[in-house]
N, CA, C and O atoms as a DFTB+ gen file, in Angstrom:
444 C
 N C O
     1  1       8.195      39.714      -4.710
     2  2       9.254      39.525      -3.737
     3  2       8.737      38.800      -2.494
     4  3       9.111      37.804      -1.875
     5  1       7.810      39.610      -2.372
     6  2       6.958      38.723      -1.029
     7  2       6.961      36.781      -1.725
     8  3       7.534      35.937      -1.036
     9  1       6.629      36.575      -2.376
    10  2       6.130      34.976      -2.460
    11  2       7.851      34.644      -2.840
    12  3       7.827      33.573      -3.446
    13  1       8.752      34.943      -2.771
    14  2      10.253      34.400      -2.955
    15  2      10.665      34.293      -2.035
    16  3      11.416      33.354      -1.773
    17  1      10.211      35.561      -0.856
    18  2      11.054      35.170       0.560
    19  2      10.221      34.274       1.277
    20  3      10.368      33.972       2.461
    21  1       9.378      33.880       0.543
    22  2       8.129      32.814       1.918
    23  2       8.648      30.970       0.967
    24  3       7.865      30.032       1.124
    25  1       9.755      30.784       0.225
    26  2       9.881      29.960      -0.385
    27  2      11.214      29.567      -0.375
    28  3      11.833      28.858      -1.169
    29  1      11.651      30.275       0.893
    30  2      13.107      29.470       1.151
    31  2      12.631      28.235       2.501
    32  3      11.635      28.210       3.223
    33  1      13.850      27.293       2.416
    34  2      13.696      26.558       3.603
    35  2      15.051      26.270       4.341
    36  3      16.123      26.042       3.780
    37  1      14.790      26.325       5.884
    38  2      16.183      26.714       6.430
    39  2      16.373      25.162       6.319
    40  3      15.564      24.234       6.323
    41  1      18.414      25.246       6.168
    42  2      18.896      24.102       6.399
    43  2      19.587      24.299       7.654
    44  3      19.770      25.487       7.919
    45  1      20.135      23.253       8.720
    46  2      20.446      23.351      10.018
    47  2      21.222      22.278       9.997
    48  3      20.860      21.240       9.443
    49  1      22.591      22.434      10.712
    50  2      23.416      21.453      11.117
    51  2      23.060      20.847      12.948
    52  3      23.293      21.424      14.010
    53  1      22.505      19.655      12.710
    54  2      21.679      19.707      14.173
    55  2      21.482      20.724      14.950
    56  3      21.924      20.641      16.096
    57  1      20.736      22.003      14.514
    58  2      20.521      22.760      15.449
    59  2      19.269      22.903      15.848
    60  3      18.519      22.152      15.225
    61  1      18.715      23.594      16.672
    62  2      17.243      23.558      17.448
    63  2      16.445      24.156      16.110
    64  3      15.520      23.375      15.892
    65  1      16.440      25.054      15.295
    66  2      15.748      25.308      14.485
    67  2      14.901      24.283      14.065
    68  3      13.761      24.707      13.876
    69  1      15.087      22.651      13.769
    70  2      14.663      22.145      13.306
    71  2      13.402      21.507      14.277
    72  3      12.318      21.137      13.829
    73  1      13.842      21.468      15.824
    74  2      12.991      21.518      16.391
    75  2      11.891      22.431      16.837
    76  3      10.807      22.000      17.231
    77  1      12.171      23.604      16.772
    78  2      11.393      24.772      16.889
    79  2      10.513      24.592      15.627
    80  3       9.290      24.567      15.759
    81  1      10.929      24.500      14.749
    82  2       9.926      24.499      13.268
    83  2       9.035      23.025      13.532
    84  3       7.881      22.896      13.122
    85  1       9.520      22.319      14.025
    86  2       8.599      20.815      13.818
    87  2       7.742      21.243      14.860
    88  3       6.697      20.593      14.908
    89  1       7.881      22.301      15.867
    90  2       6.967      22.448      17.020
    91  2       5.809      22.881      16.389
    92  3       4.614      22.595      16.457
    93  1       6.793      23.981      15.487
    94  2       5.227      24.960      14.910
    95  2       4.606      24.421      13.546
    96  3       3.683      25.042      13.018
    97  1       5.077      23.361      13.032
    98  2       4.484      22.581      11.871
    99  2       4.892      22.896      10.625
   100  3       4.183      22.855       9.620
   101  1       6.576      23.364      10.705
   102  2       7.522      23.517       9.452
   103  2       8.471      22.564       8.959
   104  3       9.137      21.912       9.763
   105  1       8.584      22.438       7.922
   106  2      10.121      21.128       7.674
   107  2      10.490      21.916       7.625
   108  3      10.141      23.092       7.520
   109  1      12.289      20.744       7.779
   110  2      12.930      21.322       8.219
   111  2      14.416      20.619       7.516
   112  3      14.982      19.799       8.239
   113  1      14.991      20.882       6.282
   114  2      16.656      20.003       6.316
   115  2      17.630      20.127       7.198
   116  3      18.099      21.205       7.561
   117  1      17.987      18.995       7.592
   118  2      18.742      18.996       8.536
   119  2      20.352      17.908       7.573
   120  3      20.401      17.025       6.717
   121  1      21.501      18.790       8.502
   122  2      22.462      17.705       7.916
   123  2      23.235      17.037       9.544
   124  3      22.894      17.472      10.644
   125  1      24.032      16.207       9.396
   126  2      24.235      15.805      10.379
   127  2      23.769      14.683      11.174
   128  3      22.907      13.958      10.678
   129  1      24.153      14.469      12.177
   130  2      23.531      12.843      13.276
   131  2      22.710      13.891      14.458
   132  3      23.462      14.424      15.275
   133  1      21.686      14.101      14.536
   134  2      21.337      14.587      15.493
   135  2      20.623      13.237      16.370
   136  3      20.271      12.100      16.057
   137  1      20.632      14.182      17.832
   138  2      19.791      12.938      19.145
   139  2      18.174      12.803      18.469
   140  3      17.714      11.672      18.315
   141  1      17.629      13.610      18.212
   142  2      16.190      13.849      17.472
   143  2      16.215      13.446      16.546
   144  3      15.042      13.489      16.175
   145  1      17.124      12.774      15.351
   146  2      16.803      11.710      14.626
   147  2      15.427      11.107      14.045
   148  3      15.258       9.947      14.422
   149  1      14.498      11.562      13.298
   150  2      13.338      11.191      13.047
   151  2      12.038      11.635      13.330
   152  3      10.998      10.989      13.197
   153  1      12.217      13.153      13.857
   154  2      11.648      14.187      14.478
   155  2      10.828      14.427      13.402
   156  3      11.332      14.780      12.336
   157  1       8.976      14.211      13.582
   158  2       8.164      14.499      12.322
   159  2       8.756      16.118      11.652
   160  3       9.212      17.082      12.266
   161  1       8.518      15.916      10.123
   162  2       9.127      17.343       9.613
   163  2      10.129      17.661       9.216
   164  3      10.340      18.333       8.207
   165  1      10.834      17.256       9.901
   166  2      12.362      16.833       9.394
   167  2      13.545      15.772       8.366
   168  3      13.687      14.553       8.461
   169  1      14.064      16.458       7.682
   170  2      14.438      15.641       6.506
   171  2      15.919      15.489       5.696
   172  3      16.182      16.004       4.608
   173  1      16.562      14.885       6.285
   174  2      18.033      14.921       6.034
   175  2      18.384      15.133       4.696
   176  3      17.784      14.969       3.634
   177  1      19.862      15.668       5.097
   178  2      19.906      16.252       3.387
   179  2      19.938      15.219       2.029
   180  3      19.492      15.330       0.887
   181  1      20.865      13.923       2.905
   182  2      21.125      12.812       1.980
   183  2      20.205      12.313       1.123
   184  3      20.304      11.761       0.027
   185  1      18.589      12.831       2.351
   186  2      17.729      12.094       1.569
   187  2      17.048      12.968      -0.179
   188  3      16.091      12.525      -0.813
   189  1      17.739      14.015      -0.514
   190  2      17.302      15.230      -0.783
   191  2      18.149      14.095      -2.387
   192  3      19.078      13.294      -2.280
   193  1      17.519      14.403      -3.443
   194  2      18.296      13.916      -4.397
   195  2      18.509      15.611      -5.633
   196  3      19.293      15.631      -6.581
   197  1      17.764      16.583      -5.305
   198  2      18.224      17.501      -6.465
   199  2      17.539      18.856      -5.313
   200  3      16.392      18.812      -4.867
   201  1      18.121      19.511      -5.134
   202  2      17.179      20.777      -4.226
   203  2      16.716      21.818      -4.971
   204  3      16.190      22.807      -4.459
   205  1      16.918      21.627      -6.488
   206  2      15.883      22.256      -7.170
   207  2      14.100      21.684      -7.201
   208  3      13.035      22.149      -7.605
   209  1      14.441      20.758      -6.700
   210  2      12.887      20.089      -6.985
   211  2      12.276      19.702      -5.829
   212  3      11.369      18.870      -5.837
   213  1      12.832      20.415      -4.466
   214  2      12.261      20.228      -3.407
   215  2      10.654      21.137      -3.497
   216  3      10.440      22.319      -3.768
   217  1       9.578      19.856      -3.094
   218  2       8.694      20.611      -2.917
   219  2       8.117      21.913      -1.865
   220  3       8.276      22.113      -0.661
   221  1       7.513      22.534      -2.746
   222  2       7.133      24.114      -2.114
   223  2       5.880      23.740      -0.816
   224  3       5.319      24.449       0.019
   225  1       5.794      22.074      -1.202
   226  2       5.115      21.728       0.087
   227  2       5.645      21.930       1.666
   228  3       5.115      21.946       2.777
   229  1       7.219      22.097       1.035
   230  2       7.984      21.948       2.802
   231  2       8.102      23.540       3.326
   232  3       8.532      23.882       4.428
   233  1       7.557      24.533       2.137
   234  2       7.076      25.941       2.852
   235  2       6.100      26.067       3.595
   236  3       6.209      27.116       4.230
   237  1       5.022      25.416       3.881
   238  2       3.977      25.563       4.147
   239  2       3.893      24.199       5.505
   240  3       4.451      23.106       5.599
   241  1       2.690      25.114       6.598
   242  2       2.810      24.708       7.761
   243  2       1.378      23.632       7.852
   244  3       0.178      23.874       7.726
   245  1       2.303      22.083       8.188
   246  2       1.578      21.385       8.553
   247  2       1.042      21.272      10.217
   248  3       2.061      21.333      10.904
   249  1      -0.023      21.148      10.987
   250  2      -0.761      21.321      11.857
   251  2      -0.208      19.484      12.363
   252  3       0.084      19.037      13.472
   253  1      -0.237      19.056      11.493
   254  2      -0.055      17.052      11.807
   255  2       1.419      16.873      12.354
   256  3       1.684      16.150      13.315
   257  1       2.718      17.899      11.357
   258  2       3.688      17.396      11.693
   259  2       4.177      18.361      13.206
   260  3       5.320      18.195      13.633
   261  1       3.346      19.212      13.831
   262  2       3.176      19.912      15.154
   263  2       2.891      19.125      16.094
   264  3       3.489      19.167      17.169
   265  1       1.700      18.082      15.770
   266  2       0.855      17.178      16.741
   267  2       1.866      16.403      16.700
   268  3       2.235      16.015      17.808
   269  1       2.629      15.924      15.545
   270  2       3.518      14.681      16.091
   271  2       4.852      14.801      16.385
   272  3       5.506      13.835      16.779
   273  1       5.510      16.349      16.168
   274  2       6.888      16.226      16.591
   275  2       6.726      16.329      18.432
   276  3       7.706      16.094      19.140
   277  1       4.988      16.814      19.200
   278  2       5.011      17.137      20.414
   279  2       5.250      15.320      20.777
   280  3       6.056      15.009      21.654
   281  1       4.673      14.516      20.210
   282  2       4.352      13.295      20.544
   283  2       5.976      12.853      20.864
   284  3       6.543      12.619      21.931
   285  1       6.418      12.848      19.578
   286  2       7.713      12.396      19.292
   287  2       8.886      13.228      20.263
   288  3      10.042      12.968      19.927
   289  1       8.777      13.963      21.145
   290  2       9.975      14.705      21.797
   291  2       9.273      14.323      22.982
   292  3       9.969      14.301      23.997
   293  1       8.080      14.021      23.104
   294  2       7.660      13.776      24.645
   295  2       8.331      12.592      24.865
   296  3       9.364      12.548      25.533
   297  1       7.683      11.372      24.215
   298  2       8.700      10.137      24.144
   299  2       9.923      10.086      24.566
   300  3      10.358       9.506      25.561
   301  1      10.763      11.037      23.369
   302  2      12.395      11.221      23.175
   303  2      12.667      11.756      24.738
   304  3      13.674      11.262      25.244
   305  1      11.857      12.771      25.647
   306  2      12.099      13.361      26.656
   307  2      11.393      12.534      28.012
   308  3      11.515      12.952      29.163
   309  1      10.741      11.455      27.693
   310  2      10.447      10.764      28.736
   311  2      11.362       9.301      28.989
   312  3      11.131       8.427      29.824
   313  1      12.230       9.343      28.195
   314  2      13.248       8.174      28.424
   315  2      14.713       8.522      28.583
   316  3      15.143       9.244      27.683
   317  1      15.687       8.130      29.643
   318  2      16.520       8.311      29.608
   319  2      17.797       6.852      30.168
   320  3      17.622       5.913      30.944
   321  1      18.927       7.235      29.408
   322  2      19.676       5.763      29.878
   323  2      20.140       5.726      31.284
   324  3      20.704       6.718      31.746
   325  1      19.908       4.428      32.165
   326  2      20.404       4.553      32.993
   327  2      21.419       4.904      33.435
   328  3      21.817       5.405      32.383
   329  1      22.104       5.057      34.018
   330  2      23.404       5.635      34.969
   331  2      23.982       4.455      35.693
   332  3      23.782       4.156      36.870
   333  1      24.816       3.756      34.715
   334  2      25.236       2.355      34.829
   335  2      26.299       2.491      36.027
   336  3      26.443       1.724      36.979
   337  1      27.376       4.288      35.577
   338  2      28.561       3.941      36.185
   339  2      28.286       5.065      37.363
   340  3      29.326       5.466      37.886
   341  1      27.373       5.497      37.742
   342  2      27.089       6.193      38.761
   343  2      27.691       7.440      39.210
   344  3      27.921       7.922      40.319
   345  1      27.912       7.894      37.759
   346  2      27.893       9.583      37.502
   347  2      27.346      10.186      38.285
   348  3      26.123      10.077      38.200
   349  1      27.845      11.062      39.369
   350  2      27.312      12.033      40.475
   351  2      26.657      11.531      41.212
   352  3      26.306      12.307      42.100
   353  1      26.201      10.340      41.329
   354  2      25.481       9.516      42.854
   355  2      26.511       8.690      43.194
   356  3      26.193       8.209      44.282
   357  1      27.814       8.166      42.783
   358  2      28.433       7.390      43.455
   359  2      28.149       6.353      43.668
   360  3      28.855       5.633      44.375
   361  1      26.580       5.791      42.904
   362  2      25.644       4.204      42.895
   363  2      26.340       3.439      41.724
   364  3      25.671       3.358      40.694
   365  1      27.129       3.075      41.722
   366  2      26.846       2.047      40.775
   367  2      25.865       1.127      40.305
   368  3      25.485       0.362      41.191
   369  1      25.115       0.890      38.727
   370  2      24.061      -0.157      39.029
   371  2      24.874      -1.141      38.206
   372  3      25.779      -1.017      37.381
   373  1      23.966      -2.553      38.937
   374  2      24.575      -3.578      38.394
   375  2      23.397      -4.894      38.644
   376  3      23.453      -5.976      39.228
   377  1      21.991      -3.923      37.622
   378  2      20.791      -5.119      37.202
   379  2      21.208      -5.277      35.915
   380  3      21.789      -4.513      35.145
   381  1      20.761      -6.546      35.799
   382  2      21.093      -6.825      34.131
   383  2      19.823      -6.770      33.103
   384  3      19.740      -7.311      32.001
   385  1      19.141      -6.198      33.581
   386  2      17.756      -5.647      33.290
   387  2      18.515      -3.925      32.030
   388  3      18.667      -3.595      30.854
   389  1      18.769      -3.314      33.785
   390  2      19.227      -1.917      32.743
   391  2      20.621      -2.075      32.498
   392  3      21.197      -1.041      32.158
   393  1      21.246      -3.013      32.577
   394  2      22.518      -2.934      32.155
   395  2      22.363      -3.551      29.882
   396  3      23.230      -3.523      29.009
   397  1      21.630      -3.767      29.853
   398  2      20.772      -4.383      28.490
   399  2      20.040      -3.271      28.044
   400  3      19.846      -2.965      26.868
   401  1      19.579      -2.586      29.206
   402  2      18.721      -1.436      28.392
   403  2      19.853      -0.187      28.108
   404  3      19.765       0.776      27.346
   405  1      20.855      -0.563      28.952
   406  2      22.143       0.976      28.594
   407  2      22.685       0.257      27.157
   408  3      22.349       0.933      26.184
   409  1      23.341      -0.793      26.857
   410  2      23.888      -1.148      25.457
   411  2      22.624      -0.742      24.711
   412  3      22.861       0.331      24.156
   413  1      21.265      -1.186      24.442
   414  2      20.524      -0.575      23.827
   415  2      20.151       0.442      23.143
   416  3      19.864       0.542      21.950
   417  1      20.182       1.424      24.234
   418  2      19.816       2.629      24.207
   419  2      21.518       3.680      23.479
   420  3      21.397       4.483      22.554
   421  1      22.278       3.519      23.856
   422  2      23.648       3.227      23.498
   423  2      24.260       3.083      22.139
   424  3      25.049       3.676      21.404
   425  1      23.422       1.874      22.163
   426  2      23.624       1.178      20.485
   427  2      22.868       2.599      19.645
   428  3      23.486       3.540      19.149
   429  1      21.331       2.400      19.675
   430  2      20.717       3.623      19.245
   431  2      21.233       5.288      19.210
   432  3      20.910       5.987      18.249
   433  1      21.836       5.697      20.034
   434  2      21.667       7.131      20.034
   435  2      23.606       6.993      19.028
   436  3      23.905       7.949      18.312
   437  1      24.444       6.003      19.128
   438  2      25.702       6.251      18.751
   439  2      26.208       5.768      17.282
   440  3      27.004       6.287      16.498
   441  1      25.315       4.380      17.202
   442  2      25.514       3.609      16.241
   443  2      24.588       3.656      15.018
   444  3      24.780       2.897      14.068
């Protein structure tokens, strides 16, 4: 019984689980569009072709996909889109520098 309950793997509709597990070096199926999108460890369901034959590799805790989901959320958490229309400062910006980097960034997180 013990080695049956250590051989499930949670599935998550973008929820933090999947980040909490990539912290500690677990996959993780995820269904859905999440902002974390590509988060080491993590593995959409679509990409899943039979879930009988998912490997018993995604029970077991990788140390690599820990080191890189920290990498990968630092990134994800050190960039943010500008504030074109000046949401709560009342600034409007209007460089065409970040006005290129908001469609961008934009394009990415929606499209």
């Amino acid at each position: 019984e013990k080695n049956f309950l250590k051989s499930f793997i949670p599935i998550s509709i973008n929820g933090s689980i999947c980040i909490e597990r990539s912290l500690m070096g677990y996959p993780t199926i995820y269904c859905g569009s999440p902002y974390w999108k590509g988060l080491p460890g993590t593995i959409h369901i679509d990409e899943i072709k039979d879930l009988n034959k998912v490997s018993l590799r995604f029970t077991k805790r990788n140390y690599k996909i820990a080191k890189d989901a920290k990498i990968f959320l630092n990134d994800l958490l050190d960039h943010s889109i500008p504030n074109l229309t000046g949401i709560s400062t009342g600034i409007e910006m209007n460089d065409p520098n970040l006005i290129e980097e908001f469609k961008s960034d934009f394009k990415d997180i929606f499209f």
